[in-house]
mmCIF entry with sequence, helices, sheets and N, C-alpha, C, O atoms, coordinates in Angstrom:
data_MODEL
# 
_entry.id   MODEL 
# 
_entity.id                         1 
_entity.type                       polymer 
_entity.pdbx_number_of_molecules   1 
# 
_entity_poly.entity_id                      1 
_entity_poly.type                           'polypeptide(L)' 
_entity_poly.nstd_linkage                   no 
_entity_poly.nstd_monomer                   no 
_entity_poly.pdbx_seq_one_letter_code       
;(UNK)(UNK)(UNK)(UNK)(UNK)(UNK)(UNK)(UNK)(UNK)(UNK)(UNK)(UNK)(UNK)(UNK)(UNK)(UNK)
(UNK)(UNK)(UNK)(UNK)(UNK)(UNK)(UNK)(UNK)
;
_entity_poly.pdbx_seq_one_letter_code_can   XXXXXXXXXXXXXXXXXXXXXXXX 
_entity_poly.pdbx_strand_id                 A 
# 
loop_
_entity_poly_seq.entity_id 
_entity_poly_seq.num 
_entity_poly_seq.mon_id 
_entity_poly_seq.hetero 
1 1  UNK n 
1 2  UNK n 
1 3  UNK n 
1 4  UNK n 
1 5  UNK n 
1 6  UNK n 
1 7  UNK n 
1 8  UNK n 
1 9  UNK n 
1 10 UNK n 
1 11 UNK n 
1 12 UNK n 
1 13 UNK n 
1 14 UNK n 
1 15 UNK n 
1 16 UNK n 
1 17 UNK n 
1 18 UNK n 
1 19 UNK n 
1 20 UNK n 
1 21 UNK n 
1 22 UNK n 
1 23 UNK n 
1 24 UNK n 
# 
_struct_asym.id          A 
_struct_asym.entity_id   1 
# 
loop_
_struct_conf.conf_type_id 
_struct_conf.id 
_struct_conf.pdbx_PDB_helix_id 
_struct_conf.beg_label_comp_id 
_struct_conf.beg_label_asym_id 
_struct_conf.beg_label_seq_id 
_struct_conf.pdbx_beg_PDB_ins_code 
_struct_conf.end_label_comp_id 
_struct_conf.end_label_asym_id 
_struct_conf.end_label_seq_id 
_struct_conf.pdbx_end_PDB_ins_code 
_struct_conf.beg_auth_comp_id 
_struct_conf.beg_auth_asym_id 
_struct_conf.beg_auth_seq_id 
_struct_conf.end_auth_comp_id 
_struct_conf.end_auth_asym_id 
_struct_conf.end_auth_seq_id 
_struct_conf.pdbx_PDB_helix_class 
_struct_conf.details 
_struct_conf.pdbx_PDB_helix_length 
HELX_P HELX_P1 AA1 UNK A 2 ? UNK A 7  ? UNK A 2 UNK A 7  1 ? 6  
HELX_P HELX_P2 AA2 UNK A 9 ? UNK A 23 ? UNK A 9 UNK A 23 1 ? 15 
# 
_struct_conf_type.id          HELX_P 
_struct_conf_type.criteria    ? 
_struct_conf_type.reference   ? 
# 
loop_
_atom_site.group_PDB 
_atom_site.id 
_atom_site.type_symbol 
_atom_site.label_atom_id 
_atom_site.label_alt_id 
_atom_site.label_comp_id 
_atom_site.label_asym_id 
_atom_site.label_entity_id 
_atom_site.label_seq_id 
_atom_site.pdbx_PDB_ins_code 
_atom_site.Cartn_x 
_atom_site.Cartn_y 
_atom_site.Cartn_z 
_atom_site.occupancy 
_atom_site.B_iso_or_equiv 
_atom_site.pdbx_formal_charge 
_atom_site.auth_seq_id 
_atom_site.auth_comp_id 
_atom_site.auth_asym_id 
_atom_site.auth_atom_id 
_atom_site.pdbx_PDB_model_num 
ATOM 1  N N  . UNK A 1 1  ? -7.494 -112.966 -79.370  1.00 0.00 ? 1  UNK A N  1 
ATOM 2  C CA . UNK A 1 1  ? -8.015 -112.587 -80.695  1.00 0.00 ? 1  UNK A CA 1 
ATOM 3  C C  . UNK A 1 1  ? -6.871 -112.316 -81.691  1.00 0.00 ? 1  UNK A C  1 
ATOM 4  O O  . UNK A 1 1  ? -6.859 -112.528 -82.903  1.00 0.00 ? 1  UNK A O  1 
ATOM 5  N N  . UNK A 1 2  ? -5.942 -111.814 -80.924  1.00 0.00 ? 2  UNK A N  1 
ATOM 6  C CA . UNK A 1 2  ? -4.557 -111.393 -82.255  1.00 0.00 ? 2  UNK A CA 1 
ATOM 7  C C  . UNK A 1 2  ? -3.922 -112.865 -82.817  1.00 0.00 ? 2  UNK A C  1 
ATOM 8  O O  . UNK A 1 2  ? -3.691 -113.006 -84.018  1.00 0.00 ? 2  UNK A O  1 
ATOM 9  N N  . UNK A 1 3  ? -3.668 -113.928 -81.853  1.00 0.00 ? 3  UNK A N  1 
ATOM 10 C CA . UNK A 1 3  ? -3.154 -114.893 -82.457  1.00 0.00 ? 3  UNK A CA 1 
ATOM 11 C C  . UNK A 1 3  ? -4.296 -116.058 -83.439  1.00 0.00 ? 3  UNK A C  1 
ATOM 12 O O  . UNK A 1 3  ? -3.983 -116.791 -84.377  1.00 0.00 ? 3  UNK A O  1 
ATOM 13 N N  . UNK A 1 4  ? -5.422 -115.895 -82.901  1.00 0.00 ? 4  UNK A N  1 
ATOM 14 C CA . UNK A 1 4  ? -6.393 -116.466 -84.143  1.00 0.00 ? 4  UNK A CA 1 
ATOM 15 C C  . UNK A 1 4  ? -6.219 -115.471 -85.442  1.00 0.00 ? 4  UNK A C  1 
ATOM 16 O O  . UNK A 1 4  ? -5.968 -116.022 -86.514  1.00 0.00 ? 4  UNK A O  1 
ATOM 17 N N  . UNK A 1 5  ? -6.366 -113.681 -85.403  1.00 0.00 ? 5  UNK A N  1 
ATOM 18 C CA . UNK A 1 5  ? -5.895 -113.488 -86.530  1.00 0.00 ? 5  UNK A CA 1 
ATOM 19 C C  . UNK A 1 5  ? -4.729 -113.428 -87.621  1.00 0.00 ? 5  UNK A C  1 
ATOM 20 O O  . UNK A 1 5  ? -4.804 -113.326 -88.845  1.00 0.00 ? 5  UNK A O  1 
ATOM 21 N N  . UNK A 1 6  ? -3.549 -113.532 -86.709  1.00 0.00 ? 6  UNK A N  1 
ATOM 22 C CA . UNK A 1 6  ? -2.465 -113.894 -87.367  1.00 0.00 ? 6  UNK A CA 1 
ATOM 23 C C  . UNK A 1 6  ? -2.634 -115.138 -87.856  1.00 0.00 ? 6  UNK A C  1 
ATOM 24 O O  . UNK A 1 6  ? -2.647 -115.105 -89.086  1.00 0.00 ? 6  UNK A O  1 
ATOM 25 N N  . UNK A 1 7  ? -2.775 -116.260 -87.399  1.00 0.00 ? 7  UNK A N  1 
ATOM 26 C CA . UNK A 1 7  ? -3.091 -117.271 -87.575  1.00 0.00 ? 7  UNK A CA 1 
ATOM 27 C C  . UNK A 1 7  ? -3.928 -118.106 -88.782  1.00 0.00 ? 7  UNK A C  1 
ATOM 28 O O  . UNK A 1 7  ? -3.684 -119.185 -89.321  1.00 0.00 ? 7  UNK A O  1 
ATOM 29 N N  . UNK A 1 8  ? -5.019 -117.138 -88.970  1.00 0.00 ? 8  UNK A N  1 
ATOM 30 C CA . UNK A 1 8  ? -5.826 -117.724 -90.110  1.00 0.00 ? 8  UNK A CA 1 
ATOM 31 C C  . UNK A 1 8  ? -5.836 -116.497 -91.269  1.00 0.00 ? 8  UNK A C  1 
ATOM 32 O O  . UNK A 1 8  ? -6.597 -116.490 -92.235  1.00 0.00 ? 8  UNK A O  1 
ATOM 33 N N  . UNK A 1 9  ? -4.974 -115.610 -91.011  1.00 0.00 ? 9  UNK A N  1 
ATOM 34 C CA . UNK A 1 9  ? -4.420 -114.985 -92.392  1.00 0.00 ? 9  UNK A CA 1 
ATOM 35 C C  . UNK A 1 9  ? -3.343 -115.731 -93.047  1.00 0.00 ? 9  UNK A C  1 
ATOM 36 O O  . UNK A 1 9  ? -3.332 -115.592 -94.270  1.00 0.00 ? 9  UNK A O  1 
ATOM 37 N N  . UNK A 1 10 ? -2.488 -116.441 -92.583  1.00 0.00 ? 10 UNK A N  1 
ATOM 38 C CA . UNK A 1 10 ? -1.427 -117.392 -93.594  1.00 0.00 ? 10 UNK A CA 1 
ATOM 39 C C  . UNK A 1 10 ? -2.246 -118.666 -94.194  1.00 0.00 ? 10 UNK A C  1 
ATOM 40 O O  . UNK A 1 10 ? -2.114 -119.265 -95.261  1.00 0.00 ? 10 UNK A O  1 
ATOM 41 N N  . UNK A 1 11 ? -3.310 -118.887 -92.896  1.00 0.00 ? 11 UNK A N  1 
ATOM 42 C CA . UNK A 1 11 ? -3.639 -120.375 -93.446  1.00 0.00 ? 11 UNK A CA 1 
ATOM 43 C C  . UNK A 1 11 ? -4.456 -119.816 -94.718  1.00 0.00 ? 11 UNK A C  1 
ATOM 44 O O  . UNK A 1 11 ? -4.043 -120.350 -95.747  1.00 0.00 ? 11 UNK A O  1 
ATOM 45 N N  . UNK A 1 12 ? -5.468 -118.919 -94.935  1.00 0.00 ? 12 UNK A N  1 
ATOM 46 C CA . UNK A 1 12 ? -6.118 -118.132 -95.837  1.00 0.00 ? 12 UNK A CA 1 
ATOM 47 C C  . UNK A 1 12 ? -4.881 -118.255 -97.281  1.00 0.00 ? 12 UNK A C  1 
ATOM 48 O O  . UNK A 1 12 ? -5.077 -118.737 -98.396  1.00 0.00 ? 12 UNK A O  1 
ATOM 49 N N  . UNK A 1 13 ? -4.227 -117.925 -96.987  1.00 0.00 ? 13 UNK A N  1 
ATOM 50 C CA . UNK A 1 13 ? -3.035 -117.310 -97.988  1.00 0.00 ? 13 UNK A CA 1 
ATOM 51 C C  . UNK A 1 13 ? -2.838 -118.844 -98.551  1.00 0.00 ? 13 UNK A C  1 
ATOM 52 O O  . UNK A 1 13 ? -2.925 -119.201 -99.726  1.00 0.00 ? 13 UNK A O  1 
ATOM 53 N N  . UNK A 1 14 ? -2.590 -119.545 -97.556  1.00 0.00 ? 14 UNK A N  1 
ATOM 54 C CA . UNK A 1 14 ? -2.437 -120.789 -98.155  1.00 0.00 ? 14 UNK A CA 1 
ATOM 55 C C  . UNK A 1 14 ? -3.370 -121.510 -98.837  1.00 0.00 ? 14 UNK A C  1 
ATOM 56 O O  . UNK A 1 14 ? -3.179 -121.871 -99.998  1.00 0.00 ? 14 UNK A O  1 
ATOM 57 N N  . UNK A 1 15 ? -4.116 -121.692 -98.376  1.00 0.00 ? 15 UNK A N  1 
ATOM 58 C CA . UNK A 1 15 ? -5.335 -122.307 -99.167  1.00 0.00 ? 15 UNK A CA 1 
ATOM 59 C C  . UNK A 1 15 ? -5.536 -121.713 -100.439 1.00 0.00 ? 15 UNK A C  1 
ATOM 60 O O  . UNK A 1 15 ? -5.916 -122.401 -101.387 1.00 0.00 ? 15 UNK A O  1 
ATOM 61 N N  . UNK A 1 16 ? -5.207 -119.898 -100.600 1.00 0.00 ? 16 UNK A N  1 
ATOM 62 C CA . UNK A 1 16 ? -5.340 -119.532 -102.370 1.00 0.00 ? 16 UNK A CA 1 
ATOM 63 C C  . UNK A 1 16 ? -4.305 -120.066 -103.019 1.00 0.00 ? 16 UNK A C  1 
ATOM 64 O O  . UNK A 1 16 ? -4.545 -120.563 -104.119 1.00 0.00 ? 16 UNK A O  1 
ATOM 65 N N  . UNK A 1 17 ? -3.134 -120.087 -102.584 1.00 0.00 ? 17 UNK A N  1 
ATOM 66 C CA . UNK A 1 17 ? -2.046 -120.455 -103.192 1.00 0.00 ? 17 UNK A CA 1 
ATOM 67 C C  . UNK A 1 17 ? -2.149 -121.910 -103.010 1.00 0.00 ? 17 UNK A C  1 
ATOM 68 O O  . UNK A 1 17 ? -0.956 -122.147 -102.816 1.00 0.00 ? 17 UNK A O  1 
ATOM 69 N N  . UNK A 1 18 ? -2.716 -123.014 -102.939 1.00 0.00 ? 18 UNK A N  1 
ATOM 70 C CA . UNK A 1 18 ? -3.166 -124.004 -102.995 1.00 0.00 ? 18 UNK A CA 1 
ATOM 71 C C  . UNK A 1 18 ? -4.219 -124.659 -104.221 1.00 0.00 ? 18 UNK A C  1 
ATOM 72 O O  . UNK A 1 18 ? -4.245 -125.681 -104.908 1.00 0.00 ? 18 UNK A O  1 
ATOM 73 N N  . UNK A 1 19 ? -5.105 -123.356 -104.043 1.00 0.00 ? 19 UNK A N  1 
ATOM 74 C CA . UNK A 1 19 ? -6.094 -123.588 -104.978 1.00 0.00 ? 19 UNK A CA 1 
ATOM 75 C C  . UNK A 1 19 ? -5.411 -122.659 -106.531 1.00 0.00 ? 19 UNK A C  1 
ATOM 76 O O  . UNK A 1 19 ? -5.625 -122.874 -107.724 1.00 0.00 ? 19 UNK A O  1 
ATOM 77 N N  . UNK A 1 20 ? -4.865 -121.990 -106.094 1.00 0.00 ? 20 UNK A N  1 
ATOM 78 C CA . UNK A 1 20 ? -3.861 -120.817 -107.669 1.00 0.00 ? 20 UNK A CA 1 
ATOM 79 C C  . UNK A 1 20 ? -3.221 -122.302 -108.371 1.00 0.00 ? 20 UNK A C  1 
ATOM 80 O O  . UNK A 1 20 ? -3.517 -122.822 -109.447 1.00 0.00 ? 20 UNK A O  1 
ATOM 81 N N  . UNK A 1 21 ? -2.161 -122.786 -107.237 1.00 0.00 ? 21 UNK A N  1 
ATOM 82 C CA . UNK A 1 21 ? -1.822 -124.114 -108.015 1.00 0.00 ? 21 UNK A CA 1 
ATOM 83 C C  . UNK A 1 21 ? -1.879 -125.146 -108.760 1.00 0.00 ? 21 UNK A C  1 
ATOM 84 O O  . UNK A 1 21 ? -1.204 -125.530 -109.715 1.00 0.00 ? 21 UNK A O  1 
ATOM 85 N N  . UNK A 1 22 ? -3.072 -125.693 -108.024 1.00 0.00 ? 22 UNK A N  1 
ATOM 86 C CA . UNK A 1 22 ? -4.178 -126.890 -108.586 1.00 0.00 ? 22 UNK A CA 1 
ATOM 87 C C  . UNK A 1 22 ? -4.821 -126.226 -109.962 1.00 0.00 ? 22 UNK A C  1 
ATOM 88 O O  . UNK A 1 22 ? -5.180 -127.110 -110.740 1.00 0.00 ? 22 UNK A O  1 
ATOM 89 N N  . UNK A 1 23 ? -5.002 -125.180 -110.340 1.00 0.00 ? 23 UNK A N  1 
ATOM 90 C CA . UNK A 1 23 ? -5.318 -124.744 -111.135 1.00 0.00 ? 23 UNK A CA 1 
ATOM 91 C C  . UNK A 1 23 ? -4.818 -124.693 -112.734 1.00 0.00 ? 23 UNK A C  1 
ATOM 92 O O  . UNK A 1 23 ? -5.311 -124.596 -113.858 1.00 0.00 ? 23 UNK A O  1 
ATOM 93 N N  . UNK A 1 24 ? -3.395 -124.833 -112.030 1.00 0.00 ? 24 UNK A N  1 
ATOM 94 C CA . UNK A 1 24 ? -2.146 -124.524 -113.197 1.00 0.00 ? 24 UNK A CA 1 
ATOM 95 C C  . UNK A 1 24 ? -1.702 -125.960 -113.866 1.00 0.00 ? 24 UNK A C  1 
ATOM 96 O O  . UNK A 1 24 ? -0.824 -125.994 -114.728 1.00 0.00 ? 24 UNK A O  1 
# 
């Protein structure tokens, strides 16, 4: 369970900062 949550907190992070981007 700890490495799925480490795990899909960066990908999370990424995807806003993905979508923050596309934005700009």
């Amino acid at each position: 369970m700890a490495t799925i949550h480490f795990t899909t907190k960066p990908l999370a992070l990424f995807l806003i900062w993905v979508k923050f981007c596309s934005t700009h």
